[in-house]
C-alpha positions in Angstrom: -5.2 8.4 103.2 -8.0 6.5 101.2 -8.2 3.5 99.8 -10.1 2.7 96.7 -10.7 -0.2 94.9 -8.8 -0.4 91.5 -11.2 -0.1 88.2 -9.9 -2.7 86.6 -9.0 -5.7 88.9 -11.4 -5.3 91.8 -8.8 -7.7 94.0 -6.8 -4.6 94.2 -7.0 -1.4 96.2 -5.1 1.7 95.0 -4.0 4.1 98.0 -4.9 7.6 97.8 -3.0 10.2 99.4 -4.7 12.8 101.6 -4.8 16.2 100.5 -1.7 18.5 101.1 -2.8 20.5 103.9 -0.5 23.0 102.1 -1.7 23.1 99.2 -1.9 26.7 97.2 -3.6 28.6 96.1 -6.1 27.2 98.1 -4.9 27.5 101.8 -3.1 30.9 102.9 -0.3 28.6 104.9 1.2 27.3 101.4 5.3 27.3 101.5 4.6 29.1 98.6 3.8 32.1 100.3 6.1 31.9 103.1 8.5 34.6 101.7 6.1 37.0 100.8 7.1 40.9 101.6 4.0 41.9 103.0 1.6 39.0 103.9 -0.8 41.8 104.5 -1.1 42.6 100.5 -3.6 41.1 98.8 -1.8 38.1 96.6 -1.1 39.3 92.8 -0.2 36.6 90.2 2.2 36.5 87.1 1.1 34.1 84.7 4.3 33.4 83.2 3.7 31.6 79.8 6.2 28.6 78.8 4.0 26.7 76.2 5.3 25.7 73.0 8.8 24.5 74.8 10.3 21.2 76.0 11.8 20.9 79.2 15.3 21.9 78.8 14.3 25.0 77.2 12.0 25.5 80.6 14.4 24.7 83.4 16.9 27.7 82.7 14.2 30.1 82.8 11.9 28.7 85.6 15.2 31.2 88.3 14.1 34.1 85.7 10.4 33.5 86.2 10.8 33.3 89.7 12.8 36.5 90.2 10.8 38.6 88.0 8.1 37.8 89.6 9.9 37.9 93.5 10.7 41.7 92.6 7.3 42.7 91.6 5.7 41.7 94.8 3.6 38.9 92.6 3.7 34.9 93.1 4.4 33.5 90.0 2.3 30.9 88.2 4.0 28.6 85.3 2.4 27.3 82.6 3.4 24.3 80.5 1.4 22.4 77.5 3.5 19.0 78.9 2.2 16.5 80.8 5.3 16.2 83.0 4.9 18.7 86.0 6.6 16.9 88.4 10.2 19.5 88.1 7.8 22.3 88.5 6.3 20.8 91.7 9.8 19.8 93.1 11.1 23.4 92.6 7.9 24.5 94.7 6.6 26.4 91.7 2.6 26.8 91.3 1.5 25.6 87.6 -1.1 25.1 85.4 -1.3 23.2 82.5 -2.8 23.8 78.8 -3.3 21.1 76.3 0.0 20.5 72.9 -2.1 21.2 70.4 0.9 19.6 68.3 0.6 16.4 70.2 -3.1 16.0 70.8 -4.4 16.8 67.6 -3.6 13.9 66.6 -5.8 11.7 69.0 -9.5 14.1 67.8 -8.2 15.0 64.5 -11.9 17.1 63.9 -11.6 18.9 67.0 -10.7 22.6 66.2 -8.1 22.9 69.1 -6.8 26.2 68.5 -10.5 27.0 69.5 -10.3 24.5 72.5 -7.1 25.8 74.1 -8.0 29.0 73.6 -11.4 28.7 75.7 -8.9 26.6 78.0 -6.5 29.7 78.3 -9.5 32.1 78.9 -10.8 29.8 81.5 -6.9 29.7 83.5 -7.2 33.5 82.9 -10.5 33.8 84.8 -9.4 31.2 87.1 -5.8 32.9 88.0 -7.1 36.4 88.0 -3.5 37.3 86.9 -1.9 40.8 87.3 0.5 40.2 84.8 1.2 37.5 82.0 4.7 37.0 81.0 5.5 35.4 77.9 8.9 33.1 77.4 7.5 30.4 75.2 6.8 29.6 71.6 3.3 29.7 71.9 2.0 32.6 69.6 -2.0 31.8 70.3 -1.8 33.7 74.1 -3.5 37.3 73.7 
């Protein structure tokens, strides 16, 4: 664990958890991986899209995404526009996240952010490497 001295009030010191050790994707002893048919495979991703929606529209299909993904052989990755990721964490899910366009447009009105999160999803694109992309939410923008 590290400590670090908070920003604000330098009296204070702000604890800062070490690394997971298990973290995923970027250690190959993740729990995420621990039921994976054939460990020898190289890893294939589903991107499984769930933009646009709130969190109980996302909970019933997060089992769906999961076993869609389980009987392809492929580890599935969720992604969210909400800042909330802790329920996708605790269900031991690996996530990435895409700015609400709805919500942050508001903060950098001038900012074309249908340009933005579309160099953002290119980038998670490149980033995941994905083998498939499943889409279950409402956002239209993914290509």
């Amino acid at each position: 664990m590290r400590v670090l001295v908070h920003p604000q009030d330098k009296s204070k010191e702000i604890d800062i958890p070490a690394a997971d050790d298990t973290s995923w994707p970027f250690n190959t002893d993740s729990p995420l991986l621990e039921d994976r048919k054939d460990p020898e495979t190289p890893l294939s991703i589903m991107l499984v899209n769930l933009c646009g929606l709130s969190w109980p529209e996302i909970e019933p299909l997060l089992p769906v995404a999961r076993t869609g993904a389980d009987d392809q052989g492929m580890l599935a990755v969720i992604v969210v526009d909400l800042t909330d990721i802790v329920p996708l964490r605790n269900a031991g899910f690996a996530y990435d996240v895409l700015p609400n366009v709805q919500v942050n447009s508001s903060i950098l009105p001038d900012l074309d952010w249908r340009a933005y999160v579309a160099r953002r999803r290119a980038l998670l694109i490149e980033k995941w490497q994905p083998s498939a992309i499943v889409h279950l939410g409402d956002d239209q923008d993914w290509q």
